[in-house]
MIDOSE-1310 file (N, C-alpha, C; in nm, 2 decimals, decimal comma, always signed):
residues 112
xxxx	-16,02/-15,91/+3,06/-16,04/-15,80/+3,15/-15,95/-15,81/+3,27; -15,90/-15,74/+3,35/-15,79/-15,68/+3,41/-15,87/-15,60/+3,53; -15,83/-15,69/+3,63/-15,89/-15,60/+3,74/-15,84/-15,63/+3,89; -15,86/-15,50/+3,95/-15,79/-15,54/+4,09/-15,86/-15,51/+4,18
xxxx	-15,84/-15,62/+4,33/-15,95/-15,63/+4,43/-15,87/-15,62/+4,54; -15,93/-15,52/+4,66/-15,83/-15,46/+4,73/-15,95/-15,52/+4,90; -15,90/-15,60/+4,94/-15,99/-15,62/+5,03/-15,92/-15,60/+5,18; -15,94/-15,51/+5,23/-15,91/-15,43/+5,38/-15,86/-15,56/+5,49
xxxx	-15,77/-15,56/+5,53/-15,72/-15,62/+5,64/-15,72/-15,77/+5,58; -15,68/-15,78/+5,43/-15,65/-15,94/+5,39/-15,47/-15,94/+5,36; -15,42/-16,02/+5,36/-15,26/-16,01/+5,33/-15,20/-16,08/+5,25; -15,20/-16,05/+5,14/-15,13/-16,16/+5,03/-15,13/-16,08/+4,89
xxxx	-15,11/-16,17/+4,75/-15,13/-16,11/+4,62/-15,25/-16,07/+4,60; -15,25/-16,02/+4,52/-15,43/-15,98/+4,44/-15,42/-16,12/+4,33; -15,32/-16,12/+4,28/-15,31/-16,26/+4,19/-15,33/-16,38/+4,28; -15,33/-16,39/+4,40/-15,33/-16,51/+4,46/-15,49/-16,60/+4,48
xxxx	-15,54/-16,67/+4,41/-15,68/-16,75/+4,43/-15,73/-16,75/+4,55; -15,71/-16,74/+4,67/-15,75/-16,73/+4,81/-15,80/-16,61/+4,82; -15,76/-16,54/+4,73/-15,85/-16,35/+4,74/-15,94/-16,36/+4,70; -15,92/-16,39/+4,58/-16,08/-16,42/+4,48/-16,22/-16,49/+4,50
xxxx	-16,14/-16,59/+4,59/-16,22/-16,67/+4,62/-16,32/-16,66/+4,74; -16,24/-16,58/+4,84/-16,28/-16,53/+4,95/-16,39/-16,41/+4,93; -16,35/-16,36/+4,83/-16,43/-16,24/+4,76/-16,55/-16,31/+4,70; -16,56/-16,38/+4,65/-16,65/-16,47/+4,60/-16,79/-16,50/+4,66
xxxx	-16,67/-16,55/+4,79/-16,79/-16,62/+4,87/-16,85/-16,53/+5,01; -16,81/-16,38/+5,00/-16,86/-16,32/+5,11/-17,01/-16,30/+5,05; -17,08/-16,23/+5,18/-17,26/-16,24/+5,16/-17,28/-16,15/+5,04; -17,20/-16,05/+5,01/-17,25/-15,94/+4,90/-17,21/-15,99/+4,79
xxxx	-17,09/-16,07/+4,77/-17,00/-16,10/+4,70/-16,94/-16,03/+4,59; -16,86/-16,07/+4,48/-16,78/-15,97/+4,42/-16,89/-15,87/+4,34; -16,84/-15,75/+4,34/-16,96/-15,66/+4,26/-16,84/-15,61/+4,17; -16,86/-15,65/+4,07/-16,79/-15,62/+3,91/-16,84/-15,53/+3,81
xxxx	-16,81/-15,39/+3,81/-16,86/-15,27/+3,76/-16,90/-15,33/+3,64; -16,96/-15,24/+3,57/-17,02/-15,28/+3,42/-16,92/-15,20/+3,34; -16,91/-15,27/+3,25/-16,78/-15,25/+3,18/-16,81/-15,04/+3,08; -16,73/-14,96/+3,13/-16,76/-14,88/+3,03/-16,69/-14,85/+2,89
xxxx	-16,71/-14,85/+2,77/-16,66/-14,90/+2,69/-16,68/-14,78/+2,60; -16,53/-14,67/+2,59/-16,53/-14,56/+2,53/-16,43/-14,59/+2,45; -16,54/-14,55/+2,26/-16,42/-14,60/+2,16/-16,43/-14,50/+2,07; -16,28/-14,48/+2,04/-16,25/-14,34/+1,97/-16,31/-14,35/+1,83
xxxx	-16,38/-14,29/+1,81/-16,42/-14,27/+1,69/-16,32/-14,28/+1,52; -16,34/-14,39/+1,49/-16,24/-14,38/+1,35/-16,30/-14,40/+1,26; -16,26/-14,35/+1,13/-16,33/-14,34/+0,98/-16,28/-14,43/+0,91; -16,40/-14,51/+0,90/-16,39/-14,59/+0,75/-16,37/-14,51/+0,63
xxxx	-16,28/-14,59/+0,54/-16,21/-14,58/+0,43/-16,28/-14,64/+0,34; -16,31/-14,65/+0,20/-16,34/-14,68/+0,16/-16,22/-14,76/+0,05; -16,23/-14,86/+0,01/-16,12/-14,98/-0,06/-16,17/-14,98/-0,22; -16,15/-14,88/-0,26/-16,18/-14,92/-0,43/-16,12/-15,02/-0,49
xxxx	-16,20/-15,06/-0,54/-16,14/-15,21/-0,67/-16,11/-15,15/-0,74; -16,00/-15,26/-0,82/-15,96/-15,23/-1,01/-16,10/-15,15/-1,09; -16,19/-15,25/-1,09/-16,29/-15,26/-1,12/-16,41/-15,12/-1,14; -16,36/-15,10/-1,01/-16,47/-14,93/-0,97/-16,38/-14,85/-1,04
xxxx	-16,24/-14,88/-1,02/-16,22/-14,72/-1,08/-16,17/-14,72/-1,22; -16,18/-14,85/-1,30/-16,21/-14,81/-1,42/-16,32/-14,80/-1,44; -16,40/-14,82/-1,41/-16,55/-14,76/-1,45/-16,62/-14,63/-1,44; -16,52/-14,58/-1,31/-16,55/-14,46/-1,26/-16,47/-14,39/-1,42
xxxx	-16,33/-14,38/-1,45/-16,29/-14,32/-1,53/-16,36/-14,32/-1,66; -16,45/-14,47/-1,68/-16,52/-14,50/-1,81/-16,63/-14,39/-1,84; -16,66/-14,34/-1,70/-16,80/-14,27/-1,66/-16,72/-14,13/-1,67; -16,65/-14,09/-1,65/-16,55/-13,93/-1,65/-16,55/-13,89/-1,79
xxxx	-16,50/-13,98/-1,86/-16,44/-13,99/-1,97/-16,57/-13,95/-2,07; -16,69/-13,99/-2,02/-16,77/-14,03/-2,10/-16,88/-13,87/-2,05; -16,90/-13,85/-1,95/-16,93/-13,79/-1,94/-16,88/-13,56/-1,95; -16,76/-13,62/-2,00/-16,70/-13,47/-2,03/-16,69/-13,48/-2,20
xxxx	-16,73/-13,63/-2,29/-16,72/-13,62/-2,41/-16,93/-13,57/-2,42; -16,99/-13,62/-2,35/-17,10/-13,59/-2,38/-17,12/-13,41/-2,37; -17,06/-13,32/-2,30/-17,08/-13,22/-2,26/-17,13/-13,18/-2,15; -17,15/-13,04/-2,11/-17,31/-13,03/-2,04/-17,28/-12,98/-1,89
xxxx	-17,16/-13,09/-1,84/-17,06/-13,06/-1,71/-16,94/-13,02/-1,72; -16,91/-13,00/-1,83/-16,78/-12,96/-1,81/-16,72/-12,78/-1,79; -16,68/-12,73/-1,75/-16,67/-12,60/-1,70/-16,54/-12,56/-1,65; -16,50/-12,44/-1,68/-16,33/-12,38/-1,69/-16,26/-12,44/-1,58
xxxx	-16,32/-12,45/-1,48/-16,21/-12,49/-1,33/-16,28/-12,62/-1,29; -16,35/-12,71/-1,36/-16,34/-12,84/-1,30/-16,50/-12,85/-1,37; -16,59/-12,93/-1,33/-16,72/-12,96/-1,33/-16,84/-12,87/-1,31; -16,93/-12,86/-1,35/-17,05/-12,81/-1,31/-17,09/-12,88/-1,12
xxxx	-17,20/-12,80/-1,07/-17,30/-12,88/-0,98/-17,40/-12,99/-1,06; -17,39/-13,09/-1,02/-17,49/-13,23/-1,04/-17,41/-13,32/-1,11; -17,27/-13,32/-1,16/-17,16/-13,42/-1,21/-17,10/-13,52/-1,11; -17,17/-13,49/-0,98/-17,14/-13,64/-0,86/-17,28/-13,74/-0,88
xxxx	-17,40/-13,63/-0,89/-17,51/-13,74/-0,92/-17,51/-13,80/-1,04; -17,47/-13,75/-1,15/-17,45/-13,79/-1,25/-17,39/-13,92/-1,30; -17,27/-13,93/-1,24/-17,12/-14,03/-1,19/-17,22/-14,13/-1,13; -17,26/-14,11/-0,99/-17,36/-14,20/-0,93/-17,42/-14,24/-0,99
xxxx	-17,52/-14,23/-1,11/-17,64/-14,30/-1,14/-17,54/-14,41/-1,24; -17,41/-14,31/-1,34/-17,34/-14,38/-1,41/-17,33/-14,53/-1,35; -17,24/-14,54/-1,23/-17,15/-14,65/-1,16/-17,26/-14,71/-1,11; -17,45/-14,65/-1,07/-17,48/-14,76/-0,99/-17,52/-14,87/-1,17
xxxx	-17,53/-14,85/-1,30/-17,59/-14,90/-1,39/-17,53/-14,96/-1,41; -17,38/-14,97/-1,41/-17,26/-15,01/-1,41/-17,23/-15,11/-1,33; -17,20/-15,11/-1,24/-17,22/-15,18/-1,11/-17,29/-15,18/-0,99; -17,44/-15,24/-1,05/-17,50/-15,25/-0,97/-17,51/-15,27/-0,77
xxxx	-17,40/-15,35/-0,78/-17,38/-15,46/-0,62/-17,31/-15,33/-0,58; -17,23/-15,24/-0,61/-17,18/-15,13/-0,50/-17,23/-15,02/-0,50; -17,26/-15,02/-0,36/-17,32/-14,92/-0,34/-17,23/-14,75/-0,29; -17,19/-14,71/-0,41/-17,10/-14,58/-0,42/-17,18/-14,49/-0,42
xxxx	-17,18/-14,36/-0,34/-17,23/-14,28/-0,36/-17,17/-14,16/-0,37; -17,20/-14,06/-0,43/-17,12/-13,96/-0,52/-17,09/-13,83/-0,39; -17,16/-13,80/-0,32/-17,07/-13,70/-0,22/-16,98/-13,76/-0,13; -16,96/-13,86/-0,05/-16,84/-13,95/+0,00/-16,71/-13,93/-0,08
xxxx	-16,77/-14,05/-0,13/-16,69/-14,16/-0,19/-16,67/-14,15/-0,35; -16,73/-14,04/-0,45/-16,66/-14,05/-0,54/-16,61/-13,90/-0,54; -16,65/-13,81/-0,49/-16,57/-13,70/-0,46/-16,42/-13,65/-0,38; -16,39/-13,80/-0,27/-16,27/-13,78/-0,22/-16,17/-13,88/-0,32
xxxx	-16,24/-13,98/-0,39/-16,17/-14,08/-0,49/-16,11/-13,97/-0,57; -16,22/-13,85/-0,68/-16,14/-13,76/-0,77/-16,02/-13,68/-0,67; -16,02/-13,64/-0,60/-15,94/-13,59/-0,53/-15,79/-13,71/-0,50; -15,82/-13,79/-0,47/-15,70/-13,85/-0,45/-15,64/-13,89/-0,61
xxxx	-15,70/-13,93/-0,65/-15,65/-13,90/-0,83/-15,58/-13,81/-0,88; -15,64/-13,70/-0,84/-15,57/-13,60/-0,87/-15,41/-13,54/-0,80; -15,42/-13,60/-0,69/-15,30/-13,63/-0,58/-15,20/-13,67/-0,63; -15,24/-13,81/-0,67/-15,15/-13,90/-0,78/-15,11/-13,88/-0,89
């Protein structure tokens, strides 16, 4: 923390220990704001494994041979929940869920 103390009619550094100290020891002593602590908001990414996204494609693959979702310009509605229940059976320990994180995954696939 980084901070500067300006004390009226004293003469020297702000760096110099004889400020600090003198500030220290007066009757009120040093009053040190409470830190306010504004943090920009950033988005987690999610880090696919090998692992998820062959399974994911095991589950694509499998679920456009089964039928049912498949439709002229891409998928039916309910082929993210679908995907989801797939990958949680699959791999249980991650927890993927299908409007996130496997909907911006097909999308960057398709990117690629």
């Amino acid at each position: 923390m980084q901070f500067i103390y300006v004390l009226p009619g004293w003469e020297g550094s702000a760096a110099d220990g004889r400020v600090l100290r003198d500030a220290l020891l007066r009757p009120h002593g040093l009053k040190v704001p409470r830190p306010v602590c504004v943090m920009e908001k950033t988005r987690n990414y999610r880090n696919w494994t090998i692992t998820e996204d062959v399974k994911l494609m095991e589950a694509l693959v499998n679920m456009v041979n089964m039928g049912g979702f498949k439709a002229d310009n891409g998928f039916k509605s309910g082929y993210l929940q679908h995907l989801e229940s797939a990958l949680k059976e699959k791999i249980p320990s991650s927890r993927i869920l299908g409007k996130p994180h496997i909907e911006s995954r097909i999308k960057t696939m398709k990117k690629d």
